[in-house]
N, CA, C and O atoms as a GROMACS GRO file, in nm:
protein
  588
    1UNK      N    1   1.933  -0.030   0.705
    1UNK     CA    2   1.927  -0.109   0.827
    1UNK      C    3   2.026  -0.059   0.931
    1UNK      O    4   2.009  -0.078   1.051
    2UNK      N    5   2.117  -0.004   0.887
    2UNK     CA    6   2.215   0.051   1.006
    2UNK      C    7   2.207   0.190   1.052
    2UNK      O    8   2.272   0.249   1.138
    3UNK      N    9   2.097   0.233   0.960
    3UNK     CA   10   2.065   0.394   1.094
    3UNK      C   11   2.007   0.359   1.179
    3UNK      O   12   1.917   0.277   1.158
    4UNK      N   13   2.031   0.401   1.303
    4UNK     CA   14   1.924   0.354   1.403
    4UNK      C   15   1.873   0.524   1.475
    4UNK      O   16   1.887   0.552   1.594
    5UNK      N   17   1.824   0.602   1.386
    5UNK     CA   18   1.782   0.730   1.361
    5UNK      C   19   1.621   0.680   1.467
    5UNK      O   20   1.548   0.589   1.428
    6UNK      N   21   1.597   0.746   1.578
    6UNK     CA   22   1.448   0.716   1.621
    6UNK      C   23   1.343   0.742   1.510
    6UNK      O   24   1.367   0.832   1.429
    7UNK      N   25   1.233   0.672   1.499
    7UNK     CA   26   1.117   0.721   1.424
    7UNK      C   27   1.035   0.715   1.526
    7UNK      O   28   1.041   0.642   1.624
    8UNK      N   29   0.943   0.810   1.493
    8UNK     CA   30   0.825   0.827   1.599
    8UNK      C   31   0.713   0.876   1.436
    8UNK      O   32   0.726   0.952   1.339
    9UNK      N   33   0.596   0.769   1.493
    9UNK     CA   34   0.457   0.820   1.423
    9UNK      C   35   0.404   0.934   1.426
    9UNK      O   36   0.395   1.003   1.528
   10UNK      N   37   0.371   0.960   1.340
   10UNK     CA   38   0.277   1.112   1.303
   10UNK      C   39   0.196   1.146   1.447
   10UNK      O   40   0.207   1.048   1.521
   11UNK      N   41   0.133   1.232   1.498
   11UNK     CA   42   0.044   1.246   1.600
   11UNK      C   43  -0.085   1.182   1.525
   11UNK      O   44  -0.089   1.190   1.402
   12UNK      N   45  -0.184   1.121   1.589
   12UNK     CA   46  -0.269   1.045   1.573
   12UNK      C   47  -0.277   0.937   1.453
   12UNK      O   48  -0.372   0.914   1.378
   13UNK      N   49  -0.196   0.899   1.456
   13UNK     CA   50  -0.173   0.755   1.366
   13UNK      C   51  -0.201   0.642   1.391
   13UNK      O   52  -0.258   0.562   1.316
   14UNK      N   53  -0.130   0.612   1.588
   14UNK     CA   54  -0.187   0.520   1.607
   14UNK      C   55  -0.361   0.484   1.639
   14UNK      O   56  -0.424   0.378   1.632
   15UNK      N   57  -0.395   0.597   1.671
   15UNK     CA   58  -0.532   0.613   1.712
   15UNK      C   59  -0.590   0.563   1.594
   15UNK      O   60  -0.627   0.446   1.586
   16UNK      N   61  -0.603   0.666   1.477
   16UNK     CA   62  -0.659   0.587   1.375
   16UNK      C   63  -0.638   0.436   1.299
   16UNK      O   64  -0.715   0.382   1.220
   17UNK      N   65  -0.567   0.410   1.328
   17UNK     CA   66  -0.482   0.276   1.274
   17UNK      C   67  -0.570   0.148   1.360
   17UNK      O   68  -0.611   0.043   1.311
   18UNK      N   69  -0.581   0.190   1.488
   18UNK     CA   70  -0.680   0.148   1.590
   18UNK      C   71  -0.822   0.167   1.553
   18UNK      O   72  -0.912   0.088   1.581
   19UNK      N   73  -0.833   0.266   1.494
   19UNK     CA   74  -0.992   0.242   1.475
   19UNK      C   75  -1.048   0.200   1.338
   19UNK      O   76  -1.165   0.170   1.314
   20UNK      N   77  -0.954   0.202   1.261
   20UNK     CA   78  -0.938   0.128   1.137
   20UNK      C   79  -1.028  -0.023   1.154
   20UNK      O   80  -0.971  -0.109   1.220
   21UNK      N   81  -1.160  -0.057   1.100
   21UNK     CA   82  -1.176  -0.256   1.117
   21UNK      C   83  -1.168  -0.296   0.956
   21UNK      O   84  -1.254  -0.360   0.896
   22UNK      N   85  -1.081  -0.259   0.918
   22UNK     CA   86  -1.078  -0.294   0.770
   22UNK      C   87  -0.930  -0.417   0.777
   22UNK      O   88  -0.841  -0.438   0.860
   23UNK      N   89  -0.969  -0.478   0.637
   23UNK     CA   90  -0.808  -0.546   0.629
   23UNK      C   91  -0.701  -0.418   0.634
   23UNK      O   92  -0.728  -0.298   0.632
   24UNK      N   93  -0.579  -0.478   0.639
   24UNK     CA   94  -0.462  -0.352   0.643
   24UNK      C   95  -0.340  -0.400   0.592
   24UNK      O   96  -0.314  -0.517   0.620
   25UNK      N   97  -0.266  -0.344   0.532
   25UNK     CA   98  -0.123  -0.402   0.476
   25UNK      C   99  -0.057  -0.241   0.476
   25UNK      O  100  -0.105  -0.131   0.505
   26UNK      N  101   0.076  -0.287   0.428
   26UNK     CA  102   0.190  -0.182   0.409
   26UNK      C  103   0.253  -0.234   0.313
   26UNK      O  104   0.276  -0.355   0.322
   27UNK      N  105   0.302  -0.158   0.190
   27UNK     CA  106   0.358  -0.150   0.065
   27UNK      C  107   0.479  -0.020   0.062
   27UNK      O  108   0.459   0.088   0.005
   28UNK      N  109   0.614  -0.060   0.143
   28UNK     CA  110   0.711   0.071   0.124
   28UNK      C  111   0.783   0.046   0.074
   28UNK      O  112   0.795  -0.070   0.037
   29UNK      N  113   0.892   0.159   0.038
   29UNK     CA  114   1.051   0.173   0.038
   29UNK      C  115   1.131   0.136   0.126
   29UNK      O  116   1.251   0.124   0.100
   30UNK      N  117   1.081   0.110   0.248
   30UNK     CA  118   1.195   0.144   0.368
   30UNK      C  119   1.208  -0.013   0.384
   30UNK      O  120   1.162  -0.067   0.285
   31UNK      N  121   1.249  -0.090   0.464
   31UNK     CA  122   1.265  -0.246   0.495
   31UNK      C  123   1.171  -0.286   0.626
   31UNK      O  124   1.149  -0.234   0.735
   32UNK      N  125   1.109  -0.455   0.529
   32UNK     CA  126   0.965  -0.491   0.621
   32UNK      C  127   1.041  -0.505   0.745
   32UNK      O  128   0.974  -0.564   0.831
   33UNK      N  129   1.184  -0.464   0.793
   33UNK     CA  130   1.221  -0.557   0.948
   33UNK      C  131   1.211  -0.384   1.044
   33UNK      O  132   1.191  -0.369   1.165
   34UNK      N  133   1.230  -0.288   0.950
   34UNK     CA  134   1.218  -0.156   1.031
   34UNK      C  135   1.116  -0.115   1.060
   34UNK      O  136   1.087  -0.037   1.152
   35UNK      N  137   0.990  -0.210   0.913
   35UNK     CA  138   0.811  -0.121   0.972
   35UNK      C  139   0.782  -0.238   1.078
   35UNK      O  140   0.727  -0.220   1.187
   36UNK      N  141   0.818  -0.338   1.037
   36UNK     CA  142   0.746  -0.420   1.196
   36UNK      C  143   0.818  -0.430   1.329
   36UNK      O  144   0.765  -0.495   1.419
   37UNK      N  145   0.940  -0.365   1.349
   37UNK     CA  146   0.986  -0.303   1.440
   37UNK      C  147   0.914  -0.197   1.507
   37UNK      O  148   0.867  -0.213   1.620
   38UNK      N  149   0.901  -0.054   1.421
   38UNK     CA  150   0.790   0.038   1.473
   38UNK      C  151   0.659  -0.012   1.493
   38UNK      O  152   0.621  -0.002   1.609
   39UNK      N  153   0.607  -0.043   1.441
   39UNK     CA  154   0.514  -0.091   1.465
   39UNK      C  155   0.476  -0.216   1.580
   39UNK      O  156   0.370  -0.223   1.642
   40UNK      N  157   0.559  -0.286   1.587
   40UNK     CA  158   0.572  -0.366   1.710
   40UNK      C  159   0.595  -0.256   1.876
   40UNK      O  160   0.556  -0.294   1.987
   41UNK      N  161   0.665  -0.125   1.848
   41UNK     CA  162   0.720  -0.023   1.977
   41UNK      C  163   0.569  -0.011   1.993
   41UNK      O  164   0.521  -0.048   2.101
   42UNK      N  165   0.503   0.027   1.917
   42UNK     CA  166   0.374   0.124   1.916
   42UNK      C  167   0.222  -0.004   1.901
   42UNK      O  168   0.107   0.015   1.861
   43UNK      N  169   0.271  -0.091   1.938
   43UNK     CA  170   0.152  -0.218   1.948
   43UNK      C  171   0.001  -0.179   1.868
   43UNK      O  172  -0.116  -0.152   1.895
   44UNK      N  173   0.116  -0.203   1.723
   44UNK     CA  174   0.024  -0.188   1.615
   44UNK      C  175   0.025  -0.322   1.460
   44UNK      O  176  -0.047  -0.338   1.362
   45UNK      N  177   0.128  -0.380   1.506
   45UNK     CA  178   0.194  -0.482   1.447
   45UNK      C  179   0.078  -0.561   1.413
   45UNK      O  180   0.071  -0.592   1.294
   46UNK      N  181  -0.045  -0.614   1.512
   46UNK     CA  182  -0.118  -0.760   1.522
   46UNK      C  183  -0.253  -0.651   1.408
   46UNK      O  184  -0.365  -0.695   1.384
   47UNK      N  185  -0.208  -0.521   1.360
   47UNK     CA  186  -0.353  -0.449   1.288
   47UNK      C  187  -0.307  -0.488   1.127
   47UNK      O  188  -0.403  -0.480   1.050
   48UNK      N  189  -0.157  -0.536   1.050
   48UNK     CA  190  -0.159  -0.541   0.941
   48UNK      C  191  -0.122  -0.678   0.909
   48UNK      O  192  -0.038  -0.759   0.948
   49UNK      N  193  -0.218  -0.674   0.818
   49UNK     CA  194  -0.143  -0.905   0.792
   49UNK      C  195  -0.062  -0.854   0.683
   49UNK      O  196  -0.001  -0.955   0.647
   50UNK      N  197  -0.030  -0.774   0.620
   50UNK     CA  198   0.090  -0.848   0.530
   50UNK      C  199   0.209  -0.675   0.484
   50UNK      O  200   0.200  -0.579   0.408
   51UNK      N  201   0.295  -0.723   0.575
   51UNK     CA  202   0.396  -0.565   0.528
   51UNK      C  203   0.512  -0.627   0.412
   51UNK      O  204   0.567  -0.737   0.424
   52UNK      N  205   0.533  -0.538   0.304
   52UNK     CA  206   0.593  -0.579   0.240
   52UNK      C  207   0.713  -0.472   0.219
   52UNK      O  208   0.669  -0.363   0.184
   53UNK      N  209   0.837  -0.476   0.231
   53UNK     CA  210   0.938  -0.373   0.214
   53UNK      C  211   1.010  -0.404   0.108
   53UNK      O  212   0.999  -0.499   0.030
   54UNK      N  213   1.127  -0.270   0.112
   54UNK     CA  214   1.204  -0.285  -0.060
   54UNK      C  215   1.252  -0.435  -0.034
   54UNK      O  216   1.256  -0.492  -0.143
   55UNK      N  217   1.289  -0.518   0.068
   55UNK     CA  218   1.392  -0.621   0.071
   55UNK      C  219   1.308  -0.713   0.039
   55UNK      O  220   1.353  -0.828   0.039
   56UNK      N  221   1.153  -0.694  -0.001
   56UNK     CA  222   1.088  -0.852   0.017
   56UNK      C  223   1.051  -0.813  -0.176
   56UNK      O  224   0.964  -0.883  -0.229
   57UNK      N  225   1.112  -0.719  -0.251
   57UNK     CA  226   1.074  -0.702  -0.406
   57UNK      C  227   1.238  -0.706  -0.421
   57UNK      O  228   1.327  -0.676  -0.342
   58UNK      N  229   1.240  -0.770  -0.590
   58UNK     CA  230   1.324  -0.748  -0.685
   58UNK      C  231   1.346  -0.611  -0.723
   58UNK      O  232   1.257  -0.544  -0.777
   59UNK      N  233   1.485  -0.558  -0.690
   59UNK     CA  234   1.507  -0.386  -0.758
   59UNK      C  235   1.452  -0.359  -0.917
   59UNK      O  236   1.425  -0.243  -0.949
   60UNK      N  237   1.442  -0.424  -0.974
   60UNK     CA  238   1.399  -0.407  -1.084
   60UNK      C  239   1.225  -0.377  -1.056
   60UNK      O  240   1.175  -0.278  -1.110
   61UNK      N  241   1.168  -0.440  -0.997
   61UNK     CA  242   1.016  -0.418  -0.956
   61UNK      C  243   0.990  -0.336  -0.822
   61UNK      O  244   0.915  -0.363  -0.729
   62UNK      N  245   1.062  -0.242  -0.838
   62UNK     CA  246   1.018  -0.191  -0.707
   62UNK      C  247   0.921  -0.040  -0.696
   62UNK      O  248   0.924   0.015  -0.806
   63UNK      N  249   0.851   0.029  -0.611
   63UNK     CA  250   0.776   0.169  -0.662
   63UNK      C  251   0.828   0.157  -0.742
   63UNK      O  252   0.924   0.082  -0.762
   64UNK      N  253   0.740   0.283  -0.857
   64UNK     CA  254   0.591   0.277  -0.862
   64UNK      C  255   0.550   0.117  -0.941
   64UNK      O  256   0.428   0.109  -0.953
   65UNK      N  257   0.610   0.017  -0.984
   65UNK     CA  258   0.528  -0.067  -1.030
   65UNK      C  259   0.485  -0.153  -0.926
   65UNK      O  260   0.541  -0.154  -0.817
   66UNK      N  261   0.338  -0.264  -0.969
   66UNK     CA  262   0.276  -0.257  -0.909
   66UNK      C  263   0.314  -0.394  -0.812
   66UNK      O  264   0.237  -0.452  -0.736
   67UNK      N  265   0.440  -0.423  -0.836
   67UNK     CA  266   0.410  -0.550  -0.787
   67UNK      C  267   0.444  -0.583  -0.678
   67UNK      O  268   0.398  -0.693  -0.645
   68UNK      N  269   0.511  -0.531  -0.601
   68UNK     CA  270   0.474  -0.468  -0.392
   68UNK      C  271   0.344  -0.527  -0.365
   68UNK      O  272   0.312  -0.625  -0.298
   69UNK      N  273   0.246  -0.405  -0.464
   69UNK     CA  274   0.087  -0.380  -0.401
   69UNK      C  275   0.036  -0.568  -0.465
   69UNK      O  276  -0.041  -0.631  -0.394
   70UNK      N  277   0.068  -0.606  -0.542
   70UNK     CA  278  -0.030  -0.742  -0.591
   70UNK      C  279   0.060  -0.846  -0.470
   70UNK      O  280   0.001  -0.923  -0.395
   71UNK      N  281   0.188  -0.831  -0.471
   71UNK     CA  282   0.203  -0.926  -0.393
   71UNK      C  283   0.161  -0.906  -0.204
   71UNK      O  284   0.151  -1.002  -0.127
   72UNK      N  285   0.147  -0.803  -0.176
   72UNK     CA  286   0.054  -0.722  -0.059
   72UNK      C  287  -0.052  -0.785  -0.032
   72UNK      O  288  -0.062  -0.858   0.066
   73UNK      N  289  -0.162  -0.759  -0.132
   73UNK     CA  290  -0.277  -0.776  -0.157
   73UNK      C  291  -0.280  -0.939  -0.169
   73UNK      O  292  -0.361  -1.001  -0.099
   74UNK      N  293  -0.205  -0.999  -0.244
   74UNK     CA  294  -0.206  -1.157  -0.221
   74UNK      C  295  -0.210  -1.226  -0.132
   74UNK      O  296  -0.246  -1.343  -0.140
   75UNK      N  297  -0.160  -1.150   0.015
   75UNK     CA  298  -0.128  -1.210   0.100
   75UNK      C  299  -0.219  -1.181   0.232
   75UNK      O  300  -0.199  -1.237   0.340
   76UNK      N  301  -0.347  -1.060   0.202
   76UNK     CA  302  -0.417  -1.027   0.257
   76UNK      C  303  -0.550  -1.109   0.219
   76UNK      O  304  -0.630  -1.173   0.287
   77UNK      N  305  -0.540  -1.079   0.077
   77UNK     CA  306  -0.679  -1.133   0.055
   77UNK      C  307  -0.687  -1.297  -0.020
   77UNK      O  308  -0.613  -1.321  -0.115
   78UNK      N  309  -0.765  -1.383   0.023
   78UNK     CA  310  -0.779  -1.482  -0.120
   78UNK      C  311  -0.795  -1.458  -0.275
   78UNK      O  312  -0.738  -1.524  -0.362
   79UNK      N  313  -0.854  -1.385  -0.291
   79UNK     CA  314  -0.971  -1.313  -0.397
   79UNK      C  315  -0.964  -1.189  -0.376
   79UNK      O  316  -1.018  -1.132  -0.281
   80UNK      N  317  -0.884  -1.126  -0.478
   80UNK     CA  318  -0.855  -0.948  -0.516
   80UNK      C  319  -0.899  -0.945  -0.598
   80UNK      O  320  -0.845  -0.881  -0.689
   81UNK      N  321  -1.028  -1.013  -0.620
   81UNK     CA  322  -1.113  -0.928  -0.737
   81UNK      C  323  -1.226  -0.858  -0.660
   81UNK      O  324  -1.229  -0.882  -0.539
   82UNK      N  325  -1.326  -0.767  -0.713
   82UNK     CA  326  -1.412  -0.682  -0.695
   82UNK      C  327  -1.370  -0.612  -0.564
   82UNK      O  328  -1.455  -0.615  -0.475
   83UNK      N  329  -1.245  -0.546  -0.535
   83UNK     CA  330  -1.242  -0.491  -0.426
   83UNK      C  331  -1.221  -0.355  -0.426
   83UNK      O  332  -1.184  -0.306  -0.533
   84UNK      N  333  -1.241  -0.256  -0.297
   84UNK     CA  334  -1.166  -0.144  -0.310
   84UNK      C  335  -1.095  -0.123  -0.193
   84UNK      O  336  -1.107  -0.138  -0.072
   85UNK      N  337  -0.993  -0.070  -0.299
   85UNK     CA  338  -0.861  -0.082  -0.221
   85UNK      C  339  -0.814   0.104  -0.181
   85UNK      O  340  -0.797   0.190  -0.267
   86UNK      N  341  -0.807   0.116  -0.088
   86UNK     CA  342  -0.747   0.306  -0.073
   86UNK      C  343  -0.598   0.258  -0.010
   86UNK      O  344  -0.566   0.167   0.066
   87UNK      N  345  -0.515   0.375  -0.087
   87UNK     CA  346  -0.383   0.347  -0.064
   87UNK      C  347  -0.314   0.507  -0.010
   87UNK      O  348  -0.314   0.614  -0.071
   88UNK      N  349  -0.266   0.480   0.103
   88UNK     CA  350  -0.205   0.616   0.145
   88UNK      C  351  -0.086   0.628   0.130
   88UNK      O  352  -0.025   0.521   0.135
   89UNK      N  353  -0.022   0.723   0.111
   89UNK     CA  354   0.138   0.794   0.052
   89UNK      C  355   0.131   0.928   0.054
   89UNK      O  356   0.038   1.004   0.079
   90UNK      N  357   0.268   0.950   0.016
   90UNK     CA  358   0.279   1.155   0.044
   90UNK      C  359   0.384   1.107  -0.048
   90UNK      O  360   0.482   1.177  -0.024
   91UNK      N  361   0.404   1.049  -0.114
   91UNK     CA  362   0.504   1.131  -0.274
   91UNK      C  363   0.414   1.094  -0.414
   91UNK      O  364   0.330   1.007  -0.433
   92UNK      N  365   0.458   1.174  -0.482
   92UNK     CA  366   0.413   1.119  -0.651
   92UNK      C  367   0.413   1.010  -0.685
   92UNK      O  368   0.324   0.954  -0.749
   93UNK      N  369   0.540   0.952  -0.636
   93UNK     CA  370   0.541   0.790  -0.727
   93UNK      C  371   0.461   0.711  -0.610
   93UNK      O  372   0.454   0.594  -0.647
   94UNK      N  373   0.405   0.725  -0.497
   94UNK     CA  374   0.271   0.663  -0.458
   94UNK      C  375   0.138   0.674  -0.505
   94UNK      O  376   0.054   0.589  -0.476
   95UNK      N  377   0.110   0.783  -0.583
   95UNK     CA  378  -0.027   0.772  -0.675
   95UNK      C  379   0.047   0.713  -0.827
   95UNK      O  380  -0.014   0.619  -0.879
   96UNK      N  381   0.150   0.754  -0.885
   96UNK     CA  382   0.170   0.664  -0.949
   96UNK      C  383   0.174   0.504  -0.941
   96UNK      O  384   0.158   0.443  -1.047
   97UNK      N  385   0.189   0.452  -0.857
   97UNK     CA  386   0.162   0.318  -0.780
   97UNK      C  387   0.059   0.288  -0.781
   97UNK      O  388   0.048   0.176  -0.829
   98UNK      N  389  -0.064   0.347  -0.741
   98UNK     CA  390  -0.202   0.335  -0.715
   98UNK      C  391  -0.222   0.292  -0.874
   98UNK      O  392  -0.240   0.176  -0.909
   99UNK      N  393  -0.215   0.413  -0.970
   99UNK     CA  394  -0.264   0.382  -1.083
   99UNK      C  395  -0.214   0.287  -1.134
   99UNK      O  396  -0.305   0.224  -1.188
  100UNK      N  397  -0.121   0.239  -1.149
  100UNK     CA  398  -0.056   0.150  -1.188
  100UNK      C  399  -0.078  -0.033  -1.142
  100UNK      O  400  -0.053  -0.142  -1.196
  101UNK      N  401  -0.144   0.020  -1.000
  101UNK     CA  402  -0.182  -0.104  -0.926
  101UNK      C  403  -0.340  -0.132  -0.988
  101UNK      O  404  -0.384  -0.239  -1.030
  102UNK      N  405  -0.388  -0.038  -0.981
  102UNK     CA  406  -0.507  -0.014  -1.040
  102UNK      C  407  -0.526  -0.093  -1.203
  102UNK      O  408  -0.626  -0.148  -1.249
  103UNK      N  409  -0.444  -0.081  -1.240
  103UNK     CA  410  -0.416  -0.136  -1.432
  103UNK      C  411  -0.400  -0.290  -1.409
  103UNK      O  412  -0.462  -0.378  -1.468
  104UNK      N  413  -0.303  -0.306  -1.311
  104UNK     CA  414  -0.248  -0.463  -1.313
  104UNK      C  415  -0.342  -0.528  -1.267
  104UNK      O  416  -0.353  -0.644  -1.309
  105UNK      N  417  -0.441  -0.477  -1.166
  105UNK     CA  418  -0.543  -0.575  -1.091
  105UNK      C  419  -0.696  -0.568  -1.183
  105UNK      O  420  -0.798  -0.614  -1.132
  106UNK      N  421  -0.697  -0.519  -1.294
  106UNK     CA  422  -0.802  -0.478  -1.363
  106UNK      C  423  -0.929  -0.389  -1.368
  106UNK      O  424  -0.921  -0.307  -1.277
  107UNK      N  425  -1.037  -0.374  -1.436
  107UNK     CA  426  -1.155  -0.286  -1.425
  107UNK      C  427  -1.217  -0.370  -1.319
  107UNK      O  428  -1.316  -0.306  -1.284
  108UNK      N  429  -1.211  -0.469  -1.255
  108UNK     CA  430  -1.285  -0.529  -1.108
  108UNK      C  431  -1.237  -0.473  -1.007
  108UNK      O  432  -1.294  -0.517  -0.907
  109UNK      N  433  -1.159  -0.397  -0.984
  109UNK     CA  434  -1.110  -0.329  -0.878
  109UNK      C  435  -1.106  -0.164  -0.878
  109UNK      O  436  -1.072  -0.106  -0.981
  110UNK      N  437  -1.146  -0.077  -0.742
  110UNK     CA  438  -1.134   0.035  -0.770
  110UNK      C  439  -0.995   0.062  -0.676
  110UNK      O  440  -0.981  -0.024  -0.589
  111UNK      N  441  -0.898   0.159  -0.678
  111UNK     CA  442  -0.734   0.190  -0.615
  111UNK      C  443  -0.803   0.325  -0.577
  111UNK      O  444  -0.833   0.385  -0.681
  112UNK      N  445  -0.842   0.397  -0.460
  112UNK     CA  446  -0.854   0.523  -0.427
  112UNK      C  447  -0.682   0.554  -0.353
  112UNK      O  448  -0.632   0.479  -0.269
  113UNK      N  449  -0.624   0.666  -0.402
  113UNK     CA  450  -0.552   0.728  -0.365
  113UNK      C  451  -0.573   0.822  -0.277
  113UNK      O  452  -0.656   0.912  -0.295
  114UNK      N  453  -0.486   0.807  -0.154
  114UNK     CA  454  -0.478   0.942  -0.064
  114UNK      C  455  -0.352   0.959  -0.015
  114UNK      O  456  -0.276   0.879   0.038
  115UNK      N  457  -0.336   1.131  -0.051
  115UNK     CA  458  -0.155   1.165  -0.015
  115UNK      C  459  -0.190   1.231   0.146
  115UNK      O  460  -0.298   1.280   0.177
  116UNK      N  461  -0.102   1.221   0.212
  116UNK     CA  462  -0.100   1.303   0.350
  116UNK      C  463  -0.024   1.432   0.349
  116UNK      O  464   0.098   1.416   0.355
  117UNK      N  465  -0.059   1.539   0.344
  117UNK     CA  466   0.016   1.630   0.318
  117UNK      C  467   0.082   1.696   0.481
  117UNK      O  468   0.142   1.802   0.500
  118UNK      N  469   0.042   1.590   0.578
  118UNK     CA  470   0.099   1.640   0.706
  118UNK      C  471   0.200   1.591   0.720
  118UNK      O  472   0.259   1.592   0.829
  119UNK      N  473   0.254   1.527   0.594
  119UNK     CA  474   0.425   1.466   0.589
  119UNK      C  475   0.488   1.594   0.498
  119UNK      O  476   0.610   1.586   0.486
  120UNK      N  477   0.442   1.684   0.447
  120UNK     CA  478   0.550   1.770   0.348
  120UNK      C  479   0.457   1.793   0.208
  120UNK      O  480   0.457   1.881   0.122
  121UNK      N  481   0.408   1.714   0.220
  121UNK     CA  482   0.390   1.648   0.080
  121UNK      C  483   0.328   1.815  -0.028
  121UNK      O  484   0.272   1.903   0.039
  122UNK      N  485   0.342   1.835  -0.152
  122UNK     CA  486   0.281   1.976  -0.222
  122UNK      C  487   0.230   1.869  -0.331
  122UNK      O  488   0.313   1.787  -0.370
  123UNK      N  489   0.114   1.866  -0.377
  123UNK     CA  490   0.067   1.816  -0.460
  123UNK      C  491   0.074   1.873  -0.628
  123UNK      O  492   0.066   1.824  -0.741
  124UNK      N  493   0.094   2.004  -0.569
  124UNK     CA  494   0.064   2.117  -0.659
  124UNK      C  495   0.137   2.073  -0.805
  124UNK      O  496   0.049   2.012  -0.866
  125UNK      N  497   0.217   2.075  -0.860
  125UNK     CA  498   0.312   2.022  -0.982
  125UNK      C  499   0.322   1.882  -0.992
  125UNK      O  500   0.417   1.842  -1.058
  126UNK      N  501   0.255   1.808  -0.948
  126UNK     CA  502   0.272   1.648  -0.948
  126UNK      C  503   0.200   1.639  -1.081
  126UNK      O  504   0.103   1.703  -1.121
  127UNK      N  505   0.264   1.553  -1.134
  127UNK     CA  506   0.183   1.472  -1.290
  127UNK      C  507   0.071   1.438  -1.237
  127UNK      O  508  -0.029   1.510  -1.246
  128UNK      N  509   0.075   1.290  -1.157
  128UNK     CA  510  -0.030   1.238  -1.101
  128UNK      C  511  -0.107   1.296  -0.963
  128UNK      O  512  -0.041   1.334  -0.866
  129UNK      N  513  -0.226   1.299  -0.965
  129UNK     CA  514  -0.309   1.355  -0.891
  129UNK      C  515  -0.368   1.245  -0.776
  129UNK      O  516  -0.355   1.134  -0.827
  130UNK      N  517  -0.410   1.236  -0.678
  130UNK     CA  518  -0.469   1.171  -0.592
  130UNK      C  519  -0.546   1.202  -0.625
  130UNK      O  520  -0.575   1.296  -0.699
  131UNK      N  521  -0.654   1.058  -0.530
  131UNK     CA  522  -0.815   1.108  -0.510
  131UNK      C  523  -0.832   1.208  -0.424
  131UNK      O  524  -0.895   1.314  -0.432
  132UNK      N  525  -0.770   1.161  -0.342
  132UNK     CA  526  -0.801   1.255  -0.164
  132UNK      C  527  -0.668   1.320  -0.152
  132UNK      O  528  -0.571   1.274  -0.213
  133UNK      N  529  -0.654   1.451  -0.058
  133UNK     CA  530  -0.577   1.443   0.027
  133UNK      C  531  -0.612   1.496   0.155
  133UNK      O  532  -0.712   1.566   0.167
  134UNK      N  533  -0.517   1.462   0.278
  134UNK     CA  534  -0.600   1.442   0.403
  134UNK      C  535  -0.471   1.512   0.447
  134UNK      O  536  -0.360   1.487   0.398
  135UNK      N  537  -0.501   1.623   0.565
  135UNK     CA  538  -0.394   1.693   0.660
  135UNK      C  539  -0.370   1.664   0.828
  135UNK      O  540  -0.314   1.720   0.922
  136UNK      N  541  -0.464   1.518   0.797
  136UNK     CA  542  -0.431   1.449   0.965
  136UNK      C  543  -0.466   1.332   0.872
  136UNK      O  544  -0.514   1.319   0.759
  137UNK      N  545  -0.404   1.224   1.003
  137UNK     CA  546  -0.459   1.108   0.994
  137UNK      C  547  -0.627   1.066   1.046
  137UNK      O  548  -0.686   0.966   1.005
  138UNK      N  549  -0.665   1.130   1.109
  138UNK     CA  550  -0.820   1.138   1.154
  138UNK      C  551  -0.889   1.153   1.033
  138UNK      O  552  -0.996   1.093   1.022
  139UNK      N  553  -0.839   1.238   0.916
  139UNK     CA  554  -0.935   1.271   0.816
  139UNK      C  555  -0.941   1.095   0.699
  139UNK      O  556  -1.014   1.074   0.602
  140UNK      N  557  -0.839   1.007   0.759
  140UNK     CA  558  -0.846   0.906   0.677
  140UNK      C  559  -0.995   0.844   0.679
  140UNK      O  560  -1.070   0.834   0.582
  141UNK      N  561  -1.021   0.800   0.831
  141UNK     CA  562  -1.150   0.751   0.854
  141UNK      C  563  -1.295   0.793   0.826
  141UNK      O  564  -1.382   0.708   0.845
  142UNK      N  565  -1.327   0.906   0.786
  142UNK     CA  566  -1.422   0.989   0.742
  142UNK      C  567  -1.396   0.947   0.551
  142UNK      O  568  -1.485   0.965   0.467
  143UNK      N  569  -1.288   0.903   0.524
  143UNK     CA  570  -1.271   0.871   0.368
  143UNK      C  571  -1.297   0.669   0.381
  143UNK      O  572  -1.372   0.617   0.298
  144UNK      N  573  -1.266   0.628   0.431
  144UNK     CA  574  -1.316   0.467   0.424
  144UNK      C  575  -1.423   0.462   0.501
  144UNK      O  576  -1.458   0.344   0.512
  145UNK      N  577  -1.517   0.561   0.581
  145UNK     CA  578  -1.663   0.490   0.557
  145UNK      C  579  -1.707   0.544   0.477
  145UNK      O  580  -1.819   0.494   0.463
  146UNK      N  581  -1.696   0.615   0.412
  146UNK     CA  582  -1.773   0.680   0.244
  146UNK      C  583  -1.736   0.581   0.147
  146UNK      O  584  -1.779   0.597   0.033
  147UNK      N  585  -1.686   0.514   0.164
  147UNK     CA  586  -1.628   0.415   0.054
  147UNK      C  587  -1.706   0.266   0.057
  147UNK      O  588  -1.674   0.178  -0.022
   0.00000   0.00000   0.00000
């Protein structure tokens, strides 16, 4: 909370984020008062009902287990059964998350993973594998209407 380091969004993030008509949430590391800050600069705030940061989980439950994403998802949906859910990240322990979210919410739910590799990200030696990976944010939307 006390860097006040600028963040600026990826190039076309907000665009897609905008053309996104799906529900939307956020499940991070960083703290829910810094993503709805950015996200408030970049008048994107009123696109996710439920951000959840490290400060709103117990350190003991925090990435990769799943309980960020169930309590996320609780607060988006009534009924998280039969859904599919795609979850974006650029490290390992975010598809570890997926799968893991994937286990806790049961065989009624499908967790598609997608890493962004226009953050750094090398997939290459990772244990866990994504479904997707995407080298813009534009390529997200071409993956949730196939879904």
């Amino acid at each position: 909370m006390k860097n006040e380091t600028p963040v600026e969004l990826f190039p076309g993030i907000k665009q897609t984020i905008n053309r996104l008509n799906i529900p939307q949430g956020i499940c991070s590391q960083n703290s829910a008062v810094n993503i709805k800050q950015l996200l408030k600069k970049n008048e994107l705030l009123e696109k996710f009902q439920a951000i959840i940061g490290y400060d709103d989980i117990p350190a003991v439950m925090q990435k990769p287990s799943a309980f960020s994403g169930i309590k996320c998802l609780d607060r988006i949906f009534n009924n998280t059964m039969n859904k599919t859910i795609v979850y974006v990240g650029d490290h390992e322990g975010d598809v570890e998350f997926s799968k893991n979210l994937e286990w806790e919410l049961n065989t009624t739910n499908k967790i598609i993973s997608i890493i962004v590799t226009y953050s750094g990200a090398n997939t290459e030696s990772w244990a866990y594998q994504p479904d997707f990976e995407i080298s813009s944010p534009v390529e997200l939307l071409n993956i949730v209407t196939g879904v």
